[in-house]
C-alpha positions in Angstrom: -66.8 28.1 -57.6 -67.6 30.0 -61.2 -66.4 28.6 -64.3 -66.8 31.2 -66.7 -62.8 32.4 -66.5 -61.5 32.6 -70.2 -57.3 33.5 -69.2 -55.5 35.0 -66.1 -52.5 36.4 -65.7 -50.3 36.4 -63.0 -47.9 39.2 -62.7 -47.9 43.1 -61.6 -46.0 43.8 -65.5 -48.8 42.3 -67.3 -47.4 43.2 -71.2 -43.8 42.6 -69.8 -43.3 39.8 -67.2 -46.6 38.6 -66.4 -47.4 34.7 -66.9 -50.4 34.5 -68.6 -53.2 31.2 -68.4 -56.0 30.7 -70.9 -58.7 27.6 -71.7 -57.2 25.1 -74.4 -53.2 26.1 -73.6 -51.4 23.7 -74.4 -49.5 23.1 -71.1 -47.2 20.7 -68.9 -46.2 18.0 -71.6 -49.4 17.5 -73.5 -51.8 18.4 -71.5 -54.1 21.3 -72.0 -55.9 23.9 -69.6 -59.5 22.6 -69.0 -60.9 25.2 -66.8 -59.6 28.3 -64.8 -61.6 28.6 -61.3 -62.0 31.1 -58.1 -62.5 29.4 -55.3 -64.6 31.8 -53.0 -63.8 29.8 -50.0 -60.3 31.2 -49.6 -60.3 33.7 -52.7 -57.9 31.3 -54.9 -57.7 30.9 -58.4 -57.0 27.1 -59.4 -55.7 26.2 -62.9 -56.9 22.5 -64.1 -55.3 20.8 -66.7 -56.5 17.8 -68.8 -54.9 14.4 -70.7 -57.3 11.6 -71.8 -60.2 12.6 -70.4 -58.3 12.8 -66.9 -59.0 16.5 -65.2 -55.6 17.3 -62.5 -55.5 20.3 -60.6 -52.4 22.4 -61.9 -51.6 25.7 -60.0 -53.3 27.5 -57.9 -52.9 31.6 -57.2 -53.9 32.9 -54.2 -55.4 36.8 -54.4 -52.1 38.7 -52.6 -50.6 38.2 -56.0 -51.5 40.8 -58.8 -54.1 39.1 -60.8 -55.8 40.0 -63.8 -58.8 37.7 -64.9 -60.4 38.0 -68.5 -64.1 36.4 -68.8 -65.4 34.4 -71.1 -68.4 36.4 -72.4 -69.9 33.0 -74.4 -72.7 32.3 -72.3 
């Protein structure tokens, strides 16, 4: 898995209708996104979200859906 995914959007309208996903959201009731990952294993994106300290995994995309993935360049 790489950890160096900024936002994604999930949508084939990405200025229109897509749903878009980025580090330090503020998500789900308090919670904010911790880290956005592709999973090579099955070519999935997973969305984690955080609350205390406590890392859940959220949502997870797999890659039949139109994606668009924006990296952070921070290295």
């Amino acid at each position: 898995m790489t950890n160096n995914i900024r936002k994604i959007s999930i949508g084939s309208d990405y200025k229109n209708d897509a749903m878009h996903y980025a580090v330090g959201q503020q998500v789900y009731g308090g919670h904010e996104i911790s880290h956005i990952l592709l999973d090579d294993s099955d070519n999935s994106y997973n969305i984690h979200i955080k609350k205390n300290n406590e890392i859940l995994p959220w949502k997870k995309f797999n890659s039949n859906m139109a994606i668009s993935v924006e990296y952070d360049l921070e290295y």
